[in-house]
C-alpha positions in Angstrom: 89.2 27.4 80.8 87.3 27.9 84.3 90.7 29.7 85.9 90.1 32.1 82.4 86.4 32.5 82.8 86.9 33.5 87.0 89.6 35.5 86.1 87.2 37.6 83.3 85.0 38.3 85.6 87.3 39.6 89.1 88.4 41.5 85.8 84.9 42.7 85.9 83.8 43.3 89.3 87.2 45.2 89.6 86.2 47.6 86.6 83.1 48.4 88.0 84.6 48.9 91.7 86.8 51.3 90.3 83.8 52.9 88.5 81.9 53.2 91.8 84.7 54.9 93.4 85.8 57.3 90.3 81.9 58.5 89.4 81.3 59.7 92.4 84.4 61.9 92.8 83.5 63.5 88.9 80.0 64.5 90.5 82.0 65.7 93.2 83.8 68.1 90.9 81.1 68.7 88.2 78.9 70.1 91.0 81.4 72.2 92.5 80.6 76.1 92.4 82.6 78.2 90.2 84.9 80.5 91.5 83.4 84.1 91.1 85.4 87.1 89.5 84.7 89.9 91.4 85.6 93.4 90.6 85.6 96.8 92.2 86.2 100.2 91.4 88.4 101.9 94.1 85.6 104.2 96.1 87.6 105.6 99.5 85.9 103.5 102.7 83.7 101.1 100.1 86.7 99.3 97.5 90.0 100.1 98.0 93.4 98.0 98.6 94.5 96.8 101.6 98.1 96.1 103.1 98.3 93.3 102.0 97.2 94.2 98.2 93.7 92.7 98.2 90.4 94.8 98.4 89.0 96.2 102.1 86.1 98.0 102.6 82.5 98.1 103.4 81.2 97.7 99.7 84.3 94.7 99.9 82.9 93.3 103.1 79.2 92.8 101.7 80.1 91.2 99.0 82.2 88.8 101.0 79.4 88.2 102.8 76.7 87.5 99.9 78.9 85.5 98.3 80.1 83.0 101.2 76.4 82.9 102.5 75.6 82.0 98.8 78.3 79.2 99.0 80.6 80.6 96.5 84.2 80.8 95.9 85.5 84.1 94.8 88.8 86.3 93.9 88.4 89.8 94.6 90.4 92.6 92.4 90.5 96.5 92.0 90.0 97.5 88.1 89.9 100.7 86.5 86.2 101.6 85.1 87.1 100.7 81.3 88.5 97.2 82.2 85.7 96.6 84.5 83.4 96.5 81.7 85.1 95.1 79.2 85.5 92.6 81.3 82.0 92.6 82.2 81.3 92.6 78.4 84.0 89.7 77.6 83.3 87.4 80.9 86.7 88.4 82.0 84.9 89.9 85.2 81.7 88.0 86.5 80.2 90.3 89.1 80.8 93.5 89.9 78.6 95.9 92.7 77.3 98.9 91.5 75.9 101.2 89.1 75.4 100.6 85.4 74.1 103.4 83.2 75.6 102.1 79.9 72.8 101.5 77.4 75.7 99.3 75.1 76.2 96.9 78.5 72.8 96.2 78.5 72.9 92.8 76.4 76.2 91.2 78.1 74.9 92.0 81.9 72.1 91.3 84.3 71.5 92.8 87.5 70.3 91.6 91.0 67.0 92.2 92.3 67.8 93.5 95.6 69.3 96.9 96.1 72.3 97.4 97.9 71.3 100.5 98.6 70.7 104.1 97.3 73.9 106.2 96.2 73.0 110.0 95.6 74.2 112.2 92.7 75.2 115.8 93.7 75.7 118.8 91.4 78.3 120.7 93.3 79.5 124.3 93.0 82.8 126.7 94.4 82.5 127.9 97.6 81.0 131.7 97.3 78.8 130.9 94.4 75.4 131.0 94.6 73.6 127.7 94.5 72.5 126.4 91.3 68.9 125.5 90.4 68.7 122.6 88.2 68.6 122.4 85.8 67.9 125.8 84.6 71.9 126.6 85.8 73.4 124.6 83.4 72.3 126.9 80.2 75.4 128.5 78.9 77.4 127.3 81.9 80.2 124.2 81.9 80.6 121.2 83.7 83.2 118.8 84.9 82.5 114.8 84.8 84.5 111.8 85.3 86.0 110.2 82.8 84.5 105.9 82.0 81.7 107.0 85.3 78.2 106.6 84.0 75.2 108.8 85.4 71.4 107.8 85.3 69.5 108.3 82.3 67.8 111.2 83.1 70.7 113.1 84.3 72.7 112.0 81.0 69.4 113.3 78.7 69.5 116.7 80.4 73.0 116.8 79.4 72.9 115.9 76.2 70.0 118.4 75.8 71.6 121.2 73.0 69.0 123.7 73.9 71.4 124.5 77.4 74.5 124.7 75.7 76.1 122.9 78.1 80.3 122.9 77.5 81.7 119.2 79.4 85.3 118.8 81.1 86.6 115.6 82.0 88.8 114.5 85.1 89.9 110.8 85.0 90.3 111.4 88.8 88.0 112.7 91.9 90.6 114.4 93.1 91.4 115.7 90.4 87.8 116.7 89.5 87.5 118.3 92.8 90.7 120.9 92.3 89.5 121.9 88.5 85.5 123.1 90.0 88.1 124.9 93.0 90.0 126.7 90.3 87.4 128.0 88.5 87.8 125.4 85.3 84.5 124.4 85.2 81.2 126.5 86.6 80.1 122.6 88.1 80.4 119.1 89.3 78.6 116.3 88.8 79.6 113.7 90.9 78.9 110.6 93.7 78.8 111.9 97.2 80.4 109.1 98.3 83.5 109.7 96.2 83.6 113.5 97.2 83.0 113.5 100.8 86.1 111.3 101.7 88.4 113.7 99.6 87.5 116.9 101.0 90.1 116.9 103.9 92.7 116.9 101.0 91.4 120.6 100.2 90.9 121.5 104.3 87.3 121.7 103.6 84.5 120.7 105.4 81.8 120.6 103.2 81.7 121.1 99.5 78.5 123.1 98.3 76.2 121.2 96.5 72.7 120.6 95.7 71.2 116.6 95.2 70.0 115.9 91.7 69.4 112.3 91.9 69.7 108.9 93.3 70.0 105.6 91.9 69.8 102.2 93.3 73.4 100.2 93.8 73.0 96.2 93.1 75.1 93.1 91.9 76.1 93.6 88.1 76.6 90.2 86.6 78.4 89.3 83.5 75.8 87.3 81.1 78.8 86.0 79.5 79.4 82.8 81.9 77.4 79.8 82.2 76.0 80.5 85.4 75.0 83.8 85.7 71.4 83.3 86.2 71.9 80.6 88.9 74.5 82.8 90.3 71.4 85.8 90.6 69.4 84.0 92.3 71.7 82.3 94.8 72.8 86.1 95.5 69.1 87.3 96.1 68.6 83.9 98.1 71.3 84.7 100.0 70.8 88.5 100.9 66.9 87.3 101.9 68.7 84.6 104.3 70.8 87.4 106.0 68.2 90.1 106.4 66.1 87.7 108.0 68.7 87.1 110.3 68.7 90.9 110.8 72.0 91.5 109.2 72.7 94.8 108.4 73.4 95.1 104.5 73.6 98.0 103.6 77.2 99.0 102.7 77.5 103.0 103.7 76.6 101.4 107.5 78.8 98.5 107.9 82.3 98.3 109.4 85.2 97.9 107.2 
């Protein structure tokens, strides 16, 4: 009976040994940091693939950087615009870095507080022509845009505005976009300067004429549709404070690759 009662209770003292060891290792794991989903759209010099496959570039490299100052893992991936936000929309995709101008995204993201920094909207025009006024040019004229690219607000109300009976052409690529306003397809462009700028080499041009019609803010889109968006924001912010107090330099259009 005594050999039965001692053996009950190193029965015991074992269960709760391996308790002690195995609860610790499940906090271990529960607190772990999910691994982020990062997406890109391919912008020459700021998102595009490597070698190797896998994003480069300075857009690429500060995000790196937030997130690993943040303490988070993360896979990095290069995504057309539509799948971008679906994914965005679905949770497929938890953070992606710039722009978002879609009024139907609004409930399934949140944004950063910090901007990244400011990315300018140019209307351009063929060499030869005479430079547009805006937005008094665009009456009666056409206009090429890019196909699943979204614009500010006020730039999208002008265009939707029927009193300029404005006629709209879409490219699905810059390039593309860029050899229809050449060849007379369209009277304009509206476009990023930082997708046009790389590109013009292609056409052995120096400079595209153009006049600035806007700028808007890049930051961190987050997908609302994971459980840790919010605590994922604010790590983000935390963490692009941390480095510009260490006078990092984070703006992406003045970092290396």
């Amino acid at each position: 009976m005594i050999k039965t009662i001692r053996e009950y209770r190193m029965r015991i003292v074992l269960l709760i040994s391996m308790f002690m060891l195995v609860v610790p290792a499940a906090w271990a794991v529960e607190s772990a940091k999910p691994v982020v989903q990062v997406a890109f759209m391919q912008f020459p010099g700021h998102a595009e693939p490597g070698q190797d496959g896998q994003p480069v570039g300075r857009t690429v490299s500060l995000v790196r950087l937030l997130l690993e100052q943040a303490g988070y893992p993360y896979e990095l991936r290069i995504l057309p615009a539509a799948r971008v936000f679906v994914g965005l929309q679905d949770g497929a995709v938890h953070l992606w870095p710039g722009l978002l101008n879609k009024p139907d995204l609004a409930p399934y993201t949140l944004k950063t507080e910090r901007d990244l920094t400011q990315v300018r909207i140019n209307l351009y025009h063929r060499p030869g022509t005479p430079p547009p006024v805006w937005p008094d040019s665009l009456q009666g004229s056409s206009l090429i845009l890019i196909t699943n690219y979204t614009y500010t607000d006020r730039l999208r109300r002008i265009m939707e505005d029927p009193a300029l009976n404005l006629t709209i052409h879409r490219s699905a690529s810059h390039q593309g976009a860029i050899s229809m306003l050449l060849l007379g397809r369209a009277d304009y462009l509206l476009e990023y300067r930082s997708q046009v700028e790389p590109l013009l080499s292609d056409f052995a041009l120096d400079e595209l004429p153009h006049i600035a019609v806007d700028n808007q803010p890049m930051r961190l889109v987050l997908s609302r549709q994971t459980w840790f968006a919010e605590q994922l924001r604010k790590d983000l912010d935390r963490a692009y404070d941390e480095l510009k107090a260490q006078g990092v330099e984070l703006d992406p259009t003045r970092l290396q690759d």
